[in-house]
Structure formats: C-alpha cells, structure tokens
C-alpha positions as CSV (number, residue, x, y, z in Angstrom):
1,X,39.1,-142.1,110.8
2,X,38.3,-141.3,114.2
3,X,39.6,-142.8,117.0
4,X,37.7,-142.8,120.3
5,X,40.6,-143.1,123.5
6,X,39.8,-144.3,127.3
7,X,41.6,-143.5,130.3
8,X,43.1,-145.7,131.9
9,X,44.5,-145.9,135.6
10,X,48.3,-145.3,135.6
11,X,48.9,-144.7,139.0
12,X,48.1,-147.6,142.2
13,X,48.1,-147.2,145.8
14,X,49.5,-150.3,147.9
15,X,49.9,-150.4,152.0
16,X,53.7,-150.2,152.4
17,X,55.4,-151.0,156.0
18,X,58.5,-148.6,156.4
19,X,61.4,-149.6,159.1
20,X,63.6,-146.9,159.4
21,X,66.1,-146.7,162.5
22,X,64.6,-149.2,164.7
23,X,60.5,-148.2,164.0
24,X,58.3,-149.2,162.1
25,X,55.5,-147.3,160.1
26,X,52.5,-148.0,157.5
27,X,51.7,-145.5,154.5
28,X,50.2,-145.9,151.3
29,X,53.0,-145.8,148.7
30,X,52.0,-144.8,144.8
31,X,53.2,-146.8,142.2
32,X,53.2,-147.1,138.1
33,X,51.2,-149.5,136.9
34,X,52.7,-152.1,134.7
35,X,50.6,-154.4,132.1
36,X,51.1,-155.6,128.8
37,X,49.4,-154.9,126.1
38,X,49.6,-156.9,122.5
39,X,49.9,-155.2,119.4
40,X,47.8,-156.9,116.6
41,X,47.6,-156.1,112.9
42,X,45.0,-156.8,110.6
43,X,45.7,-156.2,106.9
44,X,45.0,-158.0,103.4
45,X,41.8,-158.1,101.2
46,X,38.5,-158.2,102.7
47,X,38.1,-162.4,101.5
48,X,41.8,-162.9,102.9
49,X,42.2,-160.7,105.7
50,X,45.6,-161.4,107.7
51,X,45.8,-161.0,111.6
52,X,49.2,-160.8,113.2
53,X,50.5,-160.7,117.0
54,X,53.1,-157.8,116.2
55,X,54.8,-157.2,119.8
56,X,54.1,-157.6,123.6
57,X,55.0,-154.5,125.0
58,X,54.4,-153.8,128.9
59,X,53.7,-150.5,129.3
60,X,51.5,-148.1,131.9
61,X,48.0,-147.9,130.9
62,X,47.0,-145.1,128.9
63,X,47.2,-143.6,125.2
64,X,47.2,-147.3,124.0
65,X,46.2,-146.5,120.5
66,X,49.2,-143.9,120.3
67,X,51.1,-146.4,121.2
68,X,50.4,-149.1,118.8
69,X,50.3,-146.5,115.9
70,X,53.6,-144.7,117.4
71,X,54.9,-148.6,117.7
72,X,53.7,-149.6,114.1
73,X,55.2,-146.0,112.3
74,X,58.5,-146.2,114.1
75,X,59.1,-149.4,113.3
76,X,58.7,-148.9,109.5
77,X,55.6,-151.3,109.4
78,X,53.4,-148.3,108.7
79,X,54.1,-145.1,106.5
80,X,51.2,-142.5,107.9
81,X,48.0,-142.2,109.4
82,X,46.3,-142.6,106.1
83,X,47.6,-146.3,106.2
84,X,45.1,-147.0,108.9
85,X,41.5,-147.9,108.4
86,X,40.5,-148.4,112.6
87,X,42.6,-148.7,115.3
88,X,40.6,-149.6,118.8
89,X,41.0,-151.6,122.5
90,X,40.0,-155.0,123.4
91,X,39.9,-155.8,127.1
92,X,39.9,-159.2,128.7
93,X,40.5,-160.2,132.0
94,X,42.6,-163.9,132.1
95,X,42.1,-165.1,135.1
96,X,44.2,-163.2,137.7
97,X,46.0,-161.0,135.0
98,X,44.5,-158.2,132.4
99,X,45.5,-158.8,129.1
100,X,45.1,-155.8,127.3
101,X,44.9,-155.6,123.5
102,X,44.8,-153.0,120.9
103,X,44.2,-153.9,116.9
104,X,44.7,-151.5,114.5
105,X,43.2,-152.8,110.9
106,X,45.2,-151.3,107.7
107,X,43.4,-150.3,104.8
108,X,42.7,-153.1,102.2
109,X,45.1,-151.2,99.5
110,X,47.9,-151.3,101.9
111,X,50.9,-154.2,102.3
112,X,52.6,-153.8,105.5
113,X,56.4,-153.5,106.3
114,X,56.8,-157.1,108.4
115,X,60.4,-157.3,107.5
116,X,60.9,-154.7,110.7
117,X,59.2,-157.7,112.8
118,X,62.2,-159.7,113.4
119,X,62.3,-159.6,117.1
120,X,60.8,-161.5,119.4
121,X,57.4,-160.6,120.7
122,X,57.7,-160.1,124.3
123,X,59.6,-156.8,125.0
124,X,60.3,-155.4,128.5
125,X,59.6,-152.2,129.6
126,X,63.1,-150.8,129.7
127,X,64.5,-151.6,126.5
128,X,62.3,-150.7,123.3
129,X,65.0,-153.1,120.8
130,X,65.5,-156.4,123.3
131,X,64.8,-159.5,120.8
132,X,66.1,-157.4,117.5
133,X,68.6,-159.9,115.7
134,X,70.8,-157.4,115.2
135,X,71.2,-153.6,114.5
136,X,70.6,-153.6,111.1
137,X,67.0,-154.6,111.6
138,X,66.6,-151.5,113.6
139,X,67.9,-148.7,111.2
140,X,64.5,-148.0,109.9
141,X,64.5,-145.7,107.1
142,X,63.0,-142.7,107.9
143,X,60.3,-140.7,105.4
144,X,61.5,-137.6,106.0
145,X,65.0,-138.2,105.8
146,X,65.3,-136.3,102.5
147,X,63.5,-133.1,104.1
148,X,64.6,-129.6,103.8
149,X,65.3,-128.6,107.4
150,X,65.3,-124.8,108.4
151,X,68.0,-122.9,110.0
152,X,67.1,-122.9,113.8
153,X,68.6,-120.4,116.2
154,X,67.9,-121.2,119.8
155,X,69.4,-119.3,123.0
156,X,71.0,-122.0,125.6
157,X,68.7,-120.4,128.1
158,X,65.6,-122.0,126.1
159,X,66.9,-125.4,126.9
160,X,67.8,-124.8,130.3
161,X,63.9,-124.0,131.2
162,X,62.6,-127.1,129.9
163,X,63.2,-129.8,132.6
164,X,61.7,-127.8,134.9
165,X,58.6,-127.2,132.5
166,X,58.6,-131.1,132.0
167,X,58.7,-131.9,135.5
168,X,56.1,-129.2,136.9
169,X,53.3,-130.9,133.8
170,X,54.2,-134.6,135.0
171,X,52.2,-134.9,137.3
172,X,52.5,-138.8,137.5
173,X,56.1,-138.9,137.9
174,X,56.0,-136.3,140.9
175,X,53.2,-139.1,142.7
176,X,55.1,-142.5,141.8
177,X,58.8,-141.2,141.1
178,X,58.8,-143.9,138.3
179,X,57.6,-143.2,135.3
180,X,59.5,-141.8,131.8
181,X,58.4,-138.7,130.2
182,X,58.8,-137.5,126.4
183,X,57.8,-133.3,126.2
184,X,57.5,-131.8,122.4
185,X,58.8,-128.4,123.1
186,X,58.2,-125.5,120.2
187,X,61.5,-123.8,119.2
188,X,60.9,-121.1,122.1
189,X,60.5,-123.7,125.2
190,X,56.3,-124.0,125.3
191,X,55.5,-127.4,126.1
192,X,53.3,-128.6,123.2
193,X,52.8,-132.4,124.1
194,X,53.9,-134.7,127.0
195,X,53.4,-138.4,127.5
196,X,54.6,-140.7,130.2
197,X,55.2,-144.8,130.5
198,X,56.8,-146.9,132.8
199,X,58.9,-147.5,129.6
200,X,61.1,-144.5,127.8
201,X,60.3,-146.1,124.3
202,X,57.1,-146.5,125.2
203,X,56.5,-142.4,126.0
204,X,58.2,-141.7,122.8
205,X,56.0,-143.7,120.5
206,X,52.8,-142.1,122.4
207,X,54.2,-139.2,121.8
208,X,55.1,-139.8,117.5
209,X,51.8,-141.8,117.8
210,X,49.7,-138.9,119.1
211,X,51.5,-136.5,116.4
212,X,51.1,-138.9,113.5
213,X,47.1,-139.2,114.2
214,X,46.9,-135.1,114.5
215,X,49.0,-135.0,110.8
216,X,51.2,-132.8,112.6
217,X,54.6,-134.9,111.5
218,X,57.7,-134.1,111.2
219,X,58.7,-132.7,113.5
220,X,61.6,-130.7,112.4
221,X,60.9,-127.3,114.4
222,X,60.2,-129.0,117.6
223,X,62.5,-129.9,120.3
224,X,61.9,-133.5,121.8
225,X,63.1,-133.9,125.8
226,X,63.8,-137.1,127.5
227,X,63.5,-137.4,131.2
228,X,65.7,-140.1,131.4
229,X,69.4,-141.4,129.1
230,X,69.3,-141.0,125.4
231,X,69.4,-144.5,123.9
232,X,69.7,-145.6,120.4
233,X,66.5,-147.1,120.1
234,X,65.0,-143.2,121.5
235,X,67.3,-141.4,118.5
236,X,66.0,-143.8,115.8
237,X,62.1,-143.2,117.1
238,X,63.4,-139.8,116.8
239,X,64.4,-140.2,113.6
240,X,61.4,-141.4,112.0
241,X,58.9,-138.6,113.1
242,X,61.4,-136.3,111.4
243,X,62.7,-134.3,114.7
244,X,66.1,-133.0,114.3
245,X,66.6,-131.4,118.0
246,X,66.6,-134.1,120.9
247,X,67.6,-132.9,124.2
248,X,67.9,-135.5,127.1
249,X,68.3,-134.8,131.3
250,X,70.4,-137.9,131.5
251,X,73.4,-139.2,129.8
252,X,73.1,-140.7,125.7
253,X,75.2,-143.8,124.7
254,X,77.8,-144.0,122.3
255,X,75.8,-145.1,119.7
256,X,72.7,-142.7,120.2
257,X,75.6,-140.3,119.0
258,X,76.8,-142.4,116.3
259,X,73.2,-142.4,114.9
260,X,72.7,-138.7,115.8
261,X,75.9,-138.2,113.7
262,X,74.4,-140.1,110.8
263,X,71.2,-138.7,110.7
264,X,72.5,-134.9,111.3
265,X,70.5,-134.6,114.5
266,X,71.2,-132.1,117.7
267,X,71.9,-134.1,120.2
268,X,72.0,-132.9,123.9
269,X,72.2,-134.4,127.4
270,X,72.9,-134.2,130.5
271,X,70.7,-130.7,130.6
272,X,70.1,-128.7,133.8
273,X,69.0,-125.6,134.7
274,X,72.3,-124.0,133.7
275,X,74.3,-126.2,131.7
276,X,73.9,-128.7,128.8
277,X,76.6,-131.0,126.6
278,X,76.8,-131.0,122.7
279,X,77.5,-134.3,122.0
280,X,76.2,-133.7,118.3
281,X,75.5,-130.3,116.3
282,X,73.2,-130.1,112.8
283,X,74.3,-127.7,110.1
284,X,70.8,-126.2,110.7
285,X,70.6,-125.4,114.7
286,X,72.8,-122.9,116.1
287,X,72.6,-122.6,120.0
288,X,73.5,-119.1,121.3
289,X,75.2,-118.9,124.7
290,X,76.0,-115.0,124.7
C-alpha cells in the first residue's frame, strides 16, 4: 500500500502587542497550530463494512496518517502495517472551524483490537491516556515483548550530544518555542527520524507510525529522545515499537519507571550536555562513563 502525505502548516503568525516597562510595542509572534483531527476505522467484510470514530486527538497539523497508524499500533487496535488496506485525509471546513479527518480501512481478513477503545473520544493535547478507565486498559501488550535484544554498549558522551542534535533539526520548536519533539537516534548519536506536535504523545506515535509504514520496527538498537518529561503513557508507546533505550531532557514520573522496570527498558532523564540520571538499567545496555 502506498500512502500519499500533504503538508500541512504547523506554524501561524498573529500581531501580538508587547508592554514591557511602561511601552508598548507590536511584533508578529509565531505560534503552533492546534486542530483536531478524528481517527476513523473502517474494517469488516466488503457487504458489512464497520466505520468507527476511534479518538479525537488535537494535534499540530502534519504527518496525520503517521499519526493515526502510530495511534491505531500503540494502542493495540492494529498489529503491523500489513493490517492496513488504505489509510488517507478528508478535509472539511465546519463553519468557522477545520475538522480534519483521517480514515485508515483494515484489510477485510482482519478483526480489530476495540477492547483498547475504552476511553473517551476527545483527548487533549497534553495527556495521550485522559478518558482511559483505568490503567489496566493502557498496558497494551507489546509484539515484541518476547524479542531477543542485543547487548548494547554506549559511551555517556553519545547521550550527552543528542539534545543539542534534537534541538539544532527542530526547526519548529526554535520559531514557536511550543512544540514536543520525539528524535530516533542510531546507537552512535545520528539522528535517524524526528517528529514534532503540540502534543508529546502525539510526536511519538508519528514517529512509531512513520517507522511501522517503512517496516523498520522494533526498534531495539535505536535510542528514542523526548524533549520534554517522560510519562507513562510515552514508555508504553515506547514499549510497543519494541525500543528498549528512552532517554528524556526533562524529568519521568514514578510510574514511567515502574513500567520501564517491567518491561526491562533504559530509562534516562533529565539529560544535558554533561550529565544524565539512571533511573532504570536493561541487562542488555551498558553505558560507559570512563
């Protein structure tokens, strides 16, 4: 299946009035744009097909189909690529506001997962699990949880280049200042793939979406940095593309360690140009500091 991808515009320019001190100035300010976009299915028989409103996501414009397969894959509803007969963008202006949609149509032989639907529909852009009914509805189990993993050594040095590297290829973030960034780093610090949203879940399923369409997947010799905190719902996206090194500029929450624990992830944060925390170690990474 091929999948033809627009761009979008991600980035708007507004006339801004600044007072500072007892003056006042006009610029023009860049900022993120925010829209939601619907997720639809479409699966079944050709005589009974089945179409389904899966989530409301808002999101910045851009990589839309990633994001509905990343969406669909990390949530368990999907199992691969070769699940998916089309996937493509319908656009519709309501009135004053854009509503955006994306459909992706599953192959006739193929009964999705819907028991990982159990949230509501709407979600916000900063929290990828708002509307789950409780946590066990979120611990998706991953495909490659049984893979063989190979020993990894990595200097600390390798990790301490990659914010830099992440912030130098977002070019977004350095205009608006608010949008998240997932990098897929090789195991010696070359930026392989970055994606950005207005949401951190969001860039993460582009990202695991863009990787699932190029059957590159798992990632289990990558290492995958977050611009922002390390949150459960991040380690568990993680988790289902396979990736067994996440690295994160901000803080992670308890239980993004708890499930980094579980899953035998590497698990850093707060990583700078000369430091980084362990907060979780795999058998199969060794970090080298001398």
């Amino acid at each position: 299946m091929e999948i033809n991808y627009t761009e979008l515009v991600s980035i708007k320019h507004v006339s801004v009035q600044r007072i500072e001190n007892n003056g006042t100035s006009s610029f023009l300010d860049t900022l993120s744009v925010e829209e939601p976009l619907e997720i639809r299915l479409s699966y079944g028989s050709h005589s009974e097909r089945i179409q389904k409103n899966i989530s409301v996501t808002m999101r910045t414009p851009g990589n839309d189909i990633d994001l509905a397969i990343g969406f669909l894959f990390t949530e368990g509803i999907i199992t691969s690529f070769e699940d998916i007969q089309d996937a493509f963008a319908i656009k519709m202006n309501c009135l004053s506001q854009k509503q955006n949609i994306v459909q992706v149509d599953l192959k006739e032989d193929f009964r999705p997962n819907l028991m990982q639907t159990d949230r509501n529909f709407y979600t916000t852009s900063s929290c990828g699990v708002c509307g789950k009914s409780s946590i066990q509805s979120i611990k998706t189990v991953s495909p490659f949880g049984n893979l063989m993993r190979p020993q990894i050594q990595i200097h600390a040095s390798v990790f301490y280049q990659l914010p830099e590297k992440l912030r130098i290829a977002q070019s977004d973030f350095e205009s608006t200042g608010g949008l998240h960034a997932s990098g897929l780093f090789n195991i010696q610090g070359d930026l392989i793939l970055l994606t950005e949203d207005v949401g951190r879940h969001n860039a993460l399923d582009k990202l695991i979406g863009r990787s699932l369409a190029d059957q590159s997947l798992p990632l289990n010799e990558h290492i995958l940095l977050l611009s922002g905190r390390a949150s459960f719902e991040l380690i568990q996206k993680a988790t289902m593309a396979g990736i067994s090194i996440i690295a994160s500029i901000g803080a992670p929450s308890s239980l993004a360690v708890d499930l980094a624990a579980e899953f035998n992830i590497t698990l850093l944060g707060f990583l700078k140009e000369n430091r980084l925390n362990i907060y979780h170690s795999s058998e199969q990474t060794v970090i080298i500091t001398q």
